[in-house]
C-alpha positions in Angstrom: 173.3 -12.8 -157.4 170.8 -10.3 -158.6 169.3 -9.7 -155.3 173.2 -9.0 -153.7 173.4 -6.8 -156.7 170.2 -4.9 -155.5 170.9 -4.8 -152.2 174.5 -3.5 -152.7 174.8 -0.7 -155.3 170.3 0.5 -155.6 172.0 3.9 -157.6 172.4 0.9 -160.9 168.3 0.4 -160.6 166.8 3.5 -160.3 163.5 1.5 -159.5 164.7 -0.5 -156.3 164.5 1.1 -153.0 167.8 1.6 -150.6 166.1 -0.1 -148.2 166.6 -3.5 -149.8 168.3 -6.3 -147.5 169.7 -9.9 -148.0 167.8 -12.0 -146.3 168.1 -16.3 -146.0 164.5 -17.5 -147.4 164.0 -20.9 -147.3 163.6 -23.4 -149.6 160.7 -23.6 -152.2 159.7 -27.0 -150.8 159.8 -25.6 -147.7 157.8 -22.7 -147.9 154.4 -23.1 -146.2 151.7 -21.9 -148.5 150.5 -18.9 -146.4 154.2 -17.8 -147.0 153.7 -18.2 -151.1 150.1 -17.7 -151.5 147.6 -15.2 -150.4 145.3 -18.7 -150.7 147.3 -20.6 -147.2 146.9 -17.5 -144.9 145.1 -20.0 -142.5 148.2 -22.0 -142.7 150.1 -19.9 -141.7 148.3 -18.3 -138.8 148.2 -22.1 -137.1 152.0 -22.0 -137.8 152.2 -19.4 -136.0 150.3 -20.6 -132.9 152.0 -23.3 -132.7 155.1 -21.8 -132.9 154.0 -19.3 -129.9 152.7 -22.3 -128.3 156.2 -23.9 -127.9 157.7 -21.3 -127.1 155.7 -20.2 -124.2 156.0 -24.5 -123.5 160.0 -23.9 -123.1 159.6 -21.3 -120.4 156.8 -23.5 -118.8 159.2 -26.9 -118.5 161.6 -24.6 -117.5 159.9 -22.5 -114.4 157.6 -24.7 -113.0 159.4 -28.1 -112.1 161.3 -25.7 -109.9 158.6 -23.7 -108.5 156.7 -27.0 -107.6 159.9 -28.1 -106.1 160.2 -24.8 -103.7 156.2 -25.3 -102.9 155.9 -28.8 -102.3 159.3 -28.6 -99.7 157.2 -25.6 -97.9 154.4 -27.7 -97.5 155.5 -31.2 -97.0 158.6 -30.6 -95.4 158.3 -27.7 -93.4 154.8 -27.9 -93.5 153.4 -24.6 -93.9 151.3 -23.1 -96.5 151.4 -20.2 -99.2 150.6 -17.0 -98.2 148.3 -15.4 -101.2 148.6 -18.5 -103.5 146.7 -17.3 -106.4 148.6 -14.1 -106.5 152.0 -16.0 -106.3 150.7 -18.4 -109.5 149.4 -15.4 -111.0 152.4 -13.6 -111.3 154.6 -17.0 -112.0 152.2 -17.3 -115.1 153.4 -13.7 -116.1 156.8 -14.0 -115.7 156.7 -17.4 -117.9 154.4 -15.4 -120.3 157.2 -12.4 -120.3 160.2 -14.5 -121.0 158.2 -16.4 -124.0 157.8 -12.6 -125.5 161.8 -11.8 -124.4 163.3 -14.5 -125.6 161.4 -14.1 -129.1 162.4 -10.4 -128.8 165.8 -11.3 -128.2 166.0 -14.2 -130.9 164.8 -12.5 -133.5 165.2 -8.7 -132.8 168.4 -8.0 -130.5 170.7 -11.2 -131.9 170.3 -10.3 -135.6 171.2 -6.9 -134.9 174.1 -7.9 -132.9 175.3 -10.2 -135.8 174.9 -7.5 -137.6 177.3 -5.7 -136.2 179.5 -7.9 -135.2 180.6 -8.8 -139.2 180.4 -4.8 -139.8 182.3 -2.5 -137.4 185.5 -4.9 -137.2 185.8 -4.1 -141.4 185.0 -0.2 -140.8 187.0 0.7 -137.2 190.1 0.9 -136.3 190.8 -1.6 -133.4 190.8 1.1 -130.6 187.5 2.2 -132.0 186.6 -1.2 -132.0 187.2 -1.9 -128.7 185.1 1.4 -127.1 182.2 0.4 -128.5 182.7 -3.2 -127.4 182.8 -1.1 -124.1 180.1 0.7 -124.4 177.9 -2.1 -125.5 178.8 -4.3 -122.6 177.3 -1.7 -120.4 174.2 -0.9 -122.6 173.2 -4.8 -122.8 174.7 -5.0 -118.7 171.2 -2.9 -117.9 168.9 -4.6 -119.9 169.8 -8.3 -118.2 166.8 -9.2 -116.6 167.4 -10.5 -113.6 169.3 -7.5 -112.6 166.4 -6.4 -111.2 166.0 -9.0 -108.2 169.3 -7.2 -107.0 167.5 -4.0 -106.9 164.5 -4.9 -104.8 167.2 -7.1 -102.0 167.7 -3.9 -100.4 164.5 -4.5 -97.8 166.2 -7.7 -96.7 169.2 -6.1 -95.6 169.3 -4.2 -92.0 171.9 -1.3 -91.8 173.0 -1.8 -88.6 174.2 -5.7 -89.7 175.6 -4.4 -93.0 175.4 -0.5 -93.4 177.6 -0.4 -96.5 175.5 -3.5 -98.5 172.6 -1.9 -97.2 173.6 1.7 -98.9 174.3 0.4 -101.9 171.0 -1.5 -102.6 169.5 1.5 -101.3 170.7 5.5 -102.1 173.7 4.0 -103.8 171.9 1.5 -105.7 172.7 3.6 -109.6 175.7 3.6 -108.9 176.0 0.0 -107.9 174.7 -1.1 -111.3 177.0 1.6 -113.6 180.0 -0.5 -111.6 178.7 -3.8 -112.3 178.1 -2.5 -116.4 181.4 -0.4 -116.4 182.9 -4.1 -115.2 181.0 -5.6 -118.1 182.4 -3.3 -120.5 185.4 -3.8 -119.6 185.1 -7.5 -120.0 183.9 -7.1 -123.7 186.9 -4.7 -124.4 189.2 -7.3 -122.9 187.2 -9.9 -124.4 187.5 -8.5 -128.4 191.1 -7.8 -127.5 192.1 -11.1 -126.9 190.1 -12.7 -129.7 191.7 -10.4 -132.2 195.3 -11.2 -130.8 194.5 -15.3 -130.3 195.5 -15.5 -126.9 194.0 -18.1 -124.8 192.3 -18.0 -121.7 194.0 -20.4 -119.7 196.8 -17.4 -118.7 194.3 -14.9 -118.4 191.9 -16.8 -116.0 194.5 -17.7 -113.8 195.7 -14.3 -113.3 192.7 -12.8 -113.0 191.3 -14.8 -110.4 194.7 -13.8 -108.6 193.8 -10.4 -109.1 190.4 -10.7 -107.4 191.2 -13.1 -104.9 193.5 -10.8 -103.6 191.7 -8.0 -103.9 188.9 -9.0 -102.0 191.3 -10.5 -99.5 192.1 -7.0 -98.9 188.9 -5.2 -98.6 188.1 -8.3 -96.0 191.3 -7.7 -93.5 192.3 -4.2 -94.4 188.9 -2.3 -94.0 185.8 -2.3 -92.4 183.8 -3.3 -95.4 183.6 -6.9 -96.1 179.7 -7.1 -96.1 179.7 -6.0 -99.4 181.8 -9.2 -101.2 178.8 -11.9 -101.4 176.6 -9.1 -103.4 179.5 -8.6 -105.6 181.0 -12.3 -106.2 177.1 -12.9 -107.0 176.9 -10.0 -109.3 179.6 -11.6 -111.3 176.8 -14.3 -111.6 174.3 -12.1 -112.5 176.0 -10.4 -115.5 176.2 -13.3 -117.5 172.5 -13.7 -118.4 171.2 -14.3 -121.8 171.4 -10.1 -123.3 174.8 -9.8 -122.7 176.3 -13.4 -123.8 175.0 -13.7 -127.5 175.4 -10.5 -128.5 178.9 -9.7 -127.0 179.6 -13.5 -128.8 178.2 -11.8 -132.0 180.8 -9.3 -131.9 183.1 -11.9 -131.2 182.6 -13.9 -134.0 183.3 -10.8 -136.0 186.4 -9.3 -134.8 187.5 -13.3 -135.2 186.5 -13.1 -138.9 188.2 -9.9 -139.4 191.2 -11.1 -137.6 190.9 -14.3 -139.8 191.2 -16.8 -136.7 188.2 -19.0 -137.5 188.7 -21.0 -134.1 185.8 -22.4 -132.7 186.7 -21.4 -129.8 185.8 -18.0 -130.3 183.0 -16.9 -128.4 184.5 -18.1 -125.6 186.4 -15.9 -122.5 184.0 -12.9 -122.6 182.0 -15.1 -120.3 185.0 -15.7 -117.8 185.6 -11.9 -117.9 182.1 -10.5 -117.1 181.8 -13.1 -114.2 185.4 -11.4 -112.7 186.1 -8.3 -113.5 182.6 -6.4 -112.3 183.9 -8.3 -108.7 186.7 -5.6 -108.7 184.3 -2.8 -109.9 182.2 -3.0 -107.2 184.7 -3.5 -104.5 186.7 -0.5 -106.0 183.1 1.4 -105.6 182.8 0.2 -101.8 186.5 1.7 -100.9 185.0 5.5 -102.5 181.6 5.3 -100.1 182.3 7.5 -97.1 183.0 6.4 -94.0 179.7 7.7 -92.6 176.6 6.1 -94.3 174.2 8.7 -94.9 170.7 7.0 -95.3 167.3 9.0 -96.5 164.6 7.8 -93.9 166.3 6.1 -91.2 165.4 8.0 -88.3 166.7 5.3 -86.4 170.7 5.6 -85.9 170.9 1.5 -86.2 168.3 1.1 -88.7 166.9 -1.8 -87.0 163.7 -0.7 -86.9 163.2 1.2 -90.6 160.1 -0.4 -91.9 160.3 -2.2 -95.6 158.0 1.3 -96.6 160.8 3.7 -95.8 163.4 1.4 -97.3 161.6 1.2 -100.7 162.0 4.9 -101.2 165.1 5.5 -103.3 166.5 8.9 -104.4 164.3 11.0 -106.7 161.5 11.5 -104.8 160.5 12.9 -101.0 157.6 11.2 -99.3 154.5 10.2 -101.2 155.7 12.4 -104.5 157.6 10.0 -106.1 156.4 6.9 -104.4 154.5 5.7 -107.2 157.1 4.8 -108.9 158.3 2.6 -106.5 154.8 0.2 -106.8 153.9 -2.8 -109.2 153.5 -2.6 -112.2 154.8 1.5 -112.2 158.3 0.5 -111.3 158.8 -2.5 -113.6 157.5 -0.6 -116.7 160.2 2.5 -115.7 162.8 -0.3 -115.0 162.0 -2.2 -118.4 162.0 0.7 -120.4 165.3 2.2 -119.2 167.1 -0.9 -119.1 166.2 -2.0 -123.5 165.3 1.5 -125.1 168.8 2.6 -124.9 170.3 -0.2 -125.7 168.4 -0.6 -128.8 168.7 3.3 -129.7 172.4 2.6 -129.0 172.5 -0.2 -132.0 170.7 1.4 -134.0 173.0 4.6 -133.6 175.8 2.3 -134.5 174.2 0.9 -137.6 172.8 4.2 -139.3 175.3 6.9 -138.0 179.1 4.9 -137.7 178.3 2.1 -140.7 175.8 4.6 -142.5 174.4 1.5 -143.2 170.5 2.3 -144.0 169.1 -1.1 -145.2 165.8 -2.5 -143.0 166.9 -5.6 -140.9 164.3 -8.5 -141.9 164.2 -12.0 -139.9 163.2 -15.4 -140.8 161.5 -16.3 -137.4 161.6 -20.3 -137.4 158.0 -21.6 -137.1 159.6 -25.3 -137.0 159.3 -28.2 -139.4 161.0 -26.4 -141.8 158.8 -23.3 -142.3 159.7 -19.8 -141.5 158.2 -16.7 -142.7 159.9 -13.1 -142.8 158.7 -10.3 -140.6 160.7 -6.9 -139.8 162.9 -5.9 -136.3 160.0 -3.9 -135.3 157.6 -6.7 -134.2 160.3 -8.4 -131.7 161.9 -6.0 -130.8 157.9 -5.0 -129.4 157.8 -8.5 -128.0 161.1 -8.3 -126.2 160.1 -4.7 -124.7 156.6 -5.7 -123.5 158.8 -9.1 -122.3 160.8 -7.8 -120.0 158.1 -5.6 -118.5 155.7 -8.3 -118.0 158.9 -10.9 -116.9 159.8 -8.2 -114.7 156.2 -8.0 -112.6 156.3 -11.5 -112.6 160.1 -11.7 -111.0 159.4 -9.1 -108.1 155.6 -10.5 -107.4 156.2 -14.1 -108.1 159.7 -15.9 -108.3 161.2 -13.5 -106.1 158.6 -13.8 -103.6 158.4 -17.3 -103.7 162.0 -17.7 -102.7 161.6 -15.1 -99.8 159.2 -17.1 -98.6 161.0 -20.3 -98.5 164.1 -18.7 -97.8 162.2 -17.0 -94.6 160.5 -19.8 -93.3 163.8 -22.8 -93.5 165.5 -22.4 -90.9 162.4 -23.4 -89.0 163.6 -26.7 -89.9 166.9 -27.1 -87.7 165.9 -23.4 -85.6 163.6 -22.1 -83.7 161.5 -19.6 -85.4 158.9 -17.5 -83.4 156.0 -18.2 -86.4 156.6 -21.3 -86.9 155.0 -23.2 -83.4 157.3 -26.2 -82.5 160.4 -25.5 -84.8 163.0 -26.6 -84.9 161.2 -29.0 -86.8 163.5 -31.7 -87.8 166.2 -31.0 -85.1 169.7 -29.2 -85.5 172.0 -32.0 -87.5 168.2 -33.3 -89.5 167.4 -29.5 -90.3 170.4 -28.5 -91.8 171.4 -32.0 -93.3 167.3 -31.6 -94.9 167.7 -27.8 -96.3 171.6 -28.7 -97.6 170.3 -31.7 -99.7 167.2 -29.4 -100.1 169.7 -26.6 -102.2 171.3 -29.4 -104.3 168.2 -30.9 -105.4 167.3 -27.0 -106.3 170.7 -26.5 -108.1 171.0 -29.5 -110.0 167.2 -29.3 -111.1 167.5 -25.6 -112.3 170.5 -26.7 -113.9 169.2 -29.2 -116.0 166.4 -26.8 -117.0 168.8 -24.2 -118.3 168.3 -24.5 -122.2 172.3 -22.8 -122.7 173.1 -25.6 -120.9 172.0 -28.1 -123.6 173.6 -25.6 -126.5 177.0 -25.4 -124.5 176.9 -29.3 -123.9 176.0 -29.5 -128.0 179.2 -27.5 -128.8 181.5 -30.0 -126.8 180.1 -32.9 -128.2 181.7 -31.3 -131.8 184.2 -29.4 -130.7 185.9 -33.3 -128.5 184.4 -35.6 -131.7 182.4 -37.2 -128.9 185.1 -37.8 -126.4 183.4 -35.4 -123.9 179.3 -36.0 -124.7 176.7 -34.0 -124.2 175.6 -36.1 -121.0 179.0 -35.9 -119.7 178.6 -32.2 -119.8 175.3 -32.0 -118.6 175.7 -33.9 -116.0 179.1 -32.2 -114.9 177.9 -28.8 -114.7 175.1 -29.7 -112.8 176.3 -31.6 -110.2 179.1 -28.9 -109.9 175.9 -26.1 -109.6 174.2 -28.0 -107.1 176.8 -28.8 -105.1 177.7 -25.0 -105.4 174.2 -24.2 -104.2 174.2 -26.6 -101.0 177.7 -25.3 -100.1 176.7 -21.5 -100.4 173.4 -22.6 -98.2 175.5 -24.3 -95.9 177.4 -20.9 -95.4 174.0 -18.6 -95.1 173.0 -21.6 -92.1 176.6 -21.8 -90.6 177.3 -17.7 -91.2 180.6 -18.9 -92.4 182.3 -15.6 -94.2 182.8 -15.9 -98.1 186.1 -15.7 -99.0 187.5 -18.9 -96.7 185.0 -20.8 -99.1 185.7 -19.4 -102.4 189.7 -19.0 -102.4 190.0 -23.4 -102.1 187.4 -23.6 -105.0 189.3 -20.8 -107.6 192.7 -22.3 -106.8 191.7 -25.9 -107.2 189.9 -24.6 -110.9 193.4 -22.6 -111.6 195.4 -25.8 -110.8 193.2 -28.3 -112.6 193.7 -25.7 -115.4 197.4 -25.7 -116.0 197.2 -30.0 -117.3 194.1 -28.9 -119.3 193.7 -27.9 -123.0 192.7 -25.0 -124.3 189.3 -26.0 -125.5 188.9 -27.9 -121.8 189.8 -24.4 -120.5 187.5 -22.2 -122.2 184.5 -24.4 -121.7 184.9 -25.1 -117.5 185.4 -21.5 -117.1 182.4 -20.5 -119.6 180.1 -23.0 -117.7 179.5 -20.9 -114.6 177.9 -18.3 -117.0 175.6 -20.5 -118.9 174.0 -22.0 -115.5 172.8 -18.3 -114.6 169.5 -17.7 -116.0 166.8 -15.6 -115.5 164.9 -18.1 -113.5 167.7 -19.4 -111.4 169.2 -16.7 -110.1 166.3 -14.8 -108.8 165.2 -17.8 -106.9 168.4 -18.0 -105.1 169.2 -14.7 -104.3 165.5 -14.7 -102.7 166.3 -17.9 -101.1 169.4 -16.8 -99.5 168.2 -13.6 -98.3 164.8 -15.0 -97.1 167.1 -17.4 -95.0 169.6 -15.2 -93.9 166.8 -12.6 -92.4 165.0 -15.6 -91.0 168.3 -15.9 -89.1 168.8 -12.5 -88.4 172.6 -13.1 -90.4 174.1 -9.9 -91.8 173.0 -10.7 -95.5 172.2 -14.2 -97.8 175.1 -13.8 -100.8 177.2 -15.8 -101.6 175.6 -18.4 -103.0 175.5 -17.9 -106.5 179.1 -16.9 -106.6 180.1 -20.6 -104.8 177.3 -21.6 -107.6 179.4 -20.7 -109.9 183.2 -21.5 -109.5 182.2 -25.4 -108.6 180.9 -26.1 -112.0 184.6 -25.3 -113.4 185.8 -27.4 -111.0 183.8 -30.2 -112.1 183.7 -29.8 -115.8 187.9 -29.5 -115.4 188.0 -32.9 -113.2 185.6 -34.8 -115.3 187.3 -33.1 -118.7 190.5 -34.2 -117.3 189.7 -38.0 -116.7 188.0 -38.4 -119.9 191.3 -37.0 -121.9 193.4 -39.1 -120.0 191.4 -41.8 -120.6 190.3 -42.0 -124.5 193.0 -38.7 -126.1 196.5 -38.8 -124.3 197.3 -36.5 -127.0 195.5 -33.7 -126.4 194.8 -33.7 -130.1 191.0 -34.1 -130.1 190.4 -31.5 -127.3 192.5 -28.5 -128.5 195.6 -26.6 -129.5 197.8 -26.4 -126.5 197.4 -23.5 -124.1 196.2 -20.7 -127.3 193.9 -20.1 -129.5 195.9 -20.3 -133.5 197.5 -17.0 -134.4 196.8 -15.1 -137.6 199.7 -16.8 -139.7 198.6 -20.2 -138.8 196.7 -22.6 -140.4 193.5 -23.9 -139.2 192.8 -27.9 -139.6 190.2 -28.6 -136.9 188.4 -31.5 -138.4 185.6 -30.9 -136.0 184.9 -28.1 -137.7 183.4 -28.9 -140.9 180.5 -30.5 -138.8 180.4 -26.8 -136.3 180.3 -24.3 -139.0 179.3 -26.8 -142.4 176.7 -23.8 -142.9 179.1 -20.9 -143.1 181.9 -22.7 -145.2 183.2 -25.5 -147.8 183.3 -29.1 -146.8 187.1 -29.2 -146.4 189.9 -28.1 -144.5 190.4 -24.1 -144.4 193.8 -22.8 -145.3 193.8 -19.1 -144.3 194.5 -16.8 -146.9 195.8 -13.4 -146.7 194.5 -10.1 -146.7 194.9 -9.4 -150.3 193.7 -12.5 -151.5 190.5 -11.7 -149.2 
């Protein structure tokens, strides 16, 4: 009580600094003695190897199954070897050593910020206020997503005269591509806050906006000349949903909830669903603006068949050899890492100091495991999440992205002939392609199951259902939906089958499944898409597609993250479905009907005690009102 005291009012104690801050510490028993005692420091400094030690062992268990998976099938089944293998394992090495340091960074620097202000601005802004600078966060943490970036270096995969609009728009238009896909994300959080503060659902919403950009896109397809561009922006929707902008637009979440007084657990749920739709719309509305010309810098060429991958890596800013060093390793990744965090850090940190005047330093307790944690300050992760992303993003262009170009570009010497591969087709026609479809499951479900928000969104099932829905049942669901996402969107790359024919079955059997569900079976399918796009996974399939659709000389390779992602919700809502017929007939355990509770309603969730036993009594919560608050 005397630190709160502090930390509140310093003007009583002339002797305590403003800067003062509440901070958790841990227990005295649990305090390791390098933490207590100058005497331990030798304790502490192993604590803190091993703690970097695991954390660099997460990335590892979850980057290299897959990358051994995508080498071995190059050499065994197609049976061809890696060009430049020690450069390739090089840069996987750094991109595994980057997202150690991001992750940390993000963990312990960006999230407790976030949380920060999530329980601050809904007490001090008016909800209008509140929800433009949900806005303008969801674009600020839309640019720092790492795996963004992969999108941006596509462009020298794409030939102009095959898809001149695509290919503007990962080349001169490629800022304005990403302030779309970020203005789409804002958006999202906007919408998102909006609906948490109100306790709508998302069944309702879902369904209509999947109506919205089904048709939409169904437009652009018959009605223009500028289809080309609706893989890259389904798969954008993919992209979006990374791990920057998830937690912290759920931070805010969880504070416009508490400020609303709806303590559903269902709260961090729908901004997910949003940011995978809404940007779709974005960037279409972008493509109908682009002139009906395409203008390109460098293509001498009138059917840009023939540009060389050197003239299509120049982008606007530069003429000729001036400003080409920008565009080369590790130049562009530092310029690209440094644009994409510093402002969204500054842009925090403008919220905290300048719209809450609130001045106190942010302290951590970084975890070290076994019960031990020590206290640092932002500064040293939010370091660790800049030099992250740098290093993460040298290893994405030079190592997973390459890696899936390569496979990607040599496949369809298994069912095709290719002219560098000597006696392709290699498996014949029907063996080829029914080897590289089961080839993109294996890939999908694999990644999948790597995916630690996987595990976390399975974890929150388990409590939210009481164990009618498990955590394997989850698992299990969502990955079998991903890979069987991943074959199909293969299977249209191979086949050159247009998107839409494939996506419009898959969103109207998820909006139909949705209308017998609950809301709780709702909001987790239609979150699940989002949670199976990681950095790792969505590089590598991008790469993949592209790779194969050049090998094939196919306008472009999207698409497959976007069929990726709506078969997981069809899954998880089948699976969901059967196992609440089956064992709550009810529909008590899984949720309240098609809404979240309103703010005059009680809230008697008995799952919840076990969710949130941390944040309040062991008992059911009857809401109080604001004057009793």
């Amino acid at each position: 009580l005397e630190d709160i005291e502090l930390a509140e009012d310093p003007q009583k104690h002339p002797g305590t600094a403003s800067s003062t801050v509440i901070v958790h510490t841990p227990p005295a028993d649990s305090m390791e003695d390098g933490f207590a005692s100058p005497s331990g420091q030798g304790g502490l400094g192993a604590r803190w190897v091993a703690f970097a030690g695991s954390t660099v062992m997460e990335q590892v268990r979850a980057v290299v199954p897959v990358c051994v998976f995508l080498a071995g099938f190059q050499i065994l089944v197609l049976g061809q070897g890696l060009p430049n293998p020690g450069k390739v394992v090089g840069a996987l090495t750094l991109a595994i050593l980057g997202l150690a340091l991001f992750t940390f960074g993000l963990l312990n620097g960006l999230m407790p910020i976030g949380e920060r202000l999530g329980r601050q601005l809904p007490l001090a802004l008016s909800l209008p206020s509140l929800l433009l600078v949900a806005g303008m966060l969801g674009i600020a943490v839309t640019l720092a997503e790492p795996a963004l970036s992969v999108v941006k270096t596509a462009g020298s995969l794409i030939q102009q005269d095959q898809a001149p609009y695509l290919h503007y728009l990962l080349h001169d238009g490629q800022d304005l591509l990403v302030l779309a896909v970020a203005a789409g994300v804002g958006l999202s959080a906007s919408l998102g806050m909006l609906r948490i503060r109100w306790g709508v659902g998302l069944k309702k919403p879902a369904v209509i906006l999947v109506a919205i950009t089904l048709a939409f896109s169904g437009a652009v397809a018959l009605f223009t000349e500028r289809a080309d561009v609706l893989g890259l922006a389904w798969d954008l929707g993919a992209v979006t949903t990374g791990p920057v902008t998830v937690p912290l637009v759920i931070a805010l979440g969880v504070g416009v909830a508490q400020a609303g007084h709806n303590p559903s657990p269902l709260t961090g749920f729908g901004v997910v669903t949003f940011a995978s739709l809404i940007p779709v719309n974005f960037v279409l509305l972008l493509t109908l603006f682009l002139p009906e010309q395409i203008p390109h810098k460098g293509a001498s060429n009138p059917s840009g068949g023939n540009s060389t991958s050197a003239e299509m890596d120049i982008v606007p800013g530069g003429e000729g050899d001036a400003g080409a060093w920008a565009q080369q390793t590790p130049y562009m990744e530092t310029i690209s890492g440094v644009r994409a965090l510093v402002p969204l850090v500054a842009f925090m940190f403008l919220l905290l100091r300048v719209v809450l005047k609130d001045s106190k330093a942010v302290l951590v307790n970084v975890d070290l495991g076994q019960g031990r944690s020590v206290m640092s300050g932002i500064a040293l992760p939010l370091l660790a999440a800049q030099v992250g992303i740098i290093v993460f993003n040298v290893g994405l262009t030079q190592g997973l992205a390459k890696l899936g170009e390569i496979v990607g570009g040599v496949m369809p010497s298994a069912f095709a002939p290719l002219p560098q591969v000597p006696g392709s087709p290699l498996w014949g026609r029907s063996a080829g392609i029914a080897i590289a479809v089961v080839f993109a499951f294996v890939l999908g479900f694999g990644a999948t199951l790597a995916e630690p928000a996987l595990a976390t969104l399975a974890h929150t099932v388990d409590k939210l259902s009481k164990g009618a829905i498990s955590k394997r049942q989850v698992v299990l669901s969502v990955a079998l939906g991903v890979g069987a996402g991943t074959a199909l969107g293969l299977l249209k790359v191979i086949m050159q089958i247009p998107l839409l024919p494939m996506i419009i079955p898959g969103y109207f059997l998820a909006a139909v499944l949705s209308v017998p569900s609950t809301e709780v079976l709702v909001n987790v399918a239609w979150d699940s898409a989002g949670v199976t796009t990681g950095p790792v996974t969505v590089p590598l399939v991008i790469s993949i597609g592209l790779g194969l659709g050049k090998g094939l000389a196919a306008a472009d390779g999207f698409g497959i993250l976007s069929l990726a992602s709506v078969c997981p919700i069809v899954s998880v809502l089948a699976i969901g479905l059967v196992m609440q017929r089956r064992g709550d007939p009810t529909g008590k355990v899984y949720g309240d009907g098609d809404r979240l509770l309103g703010p005059s309603e009680d809230y008697t969730h008995e799952s919840d005690e076990e969710l949130q036993g941390d944040l309040r009594p062991q008992r059911k919560h009857q809401r109080s009102s604001d004057s009793d608050l």
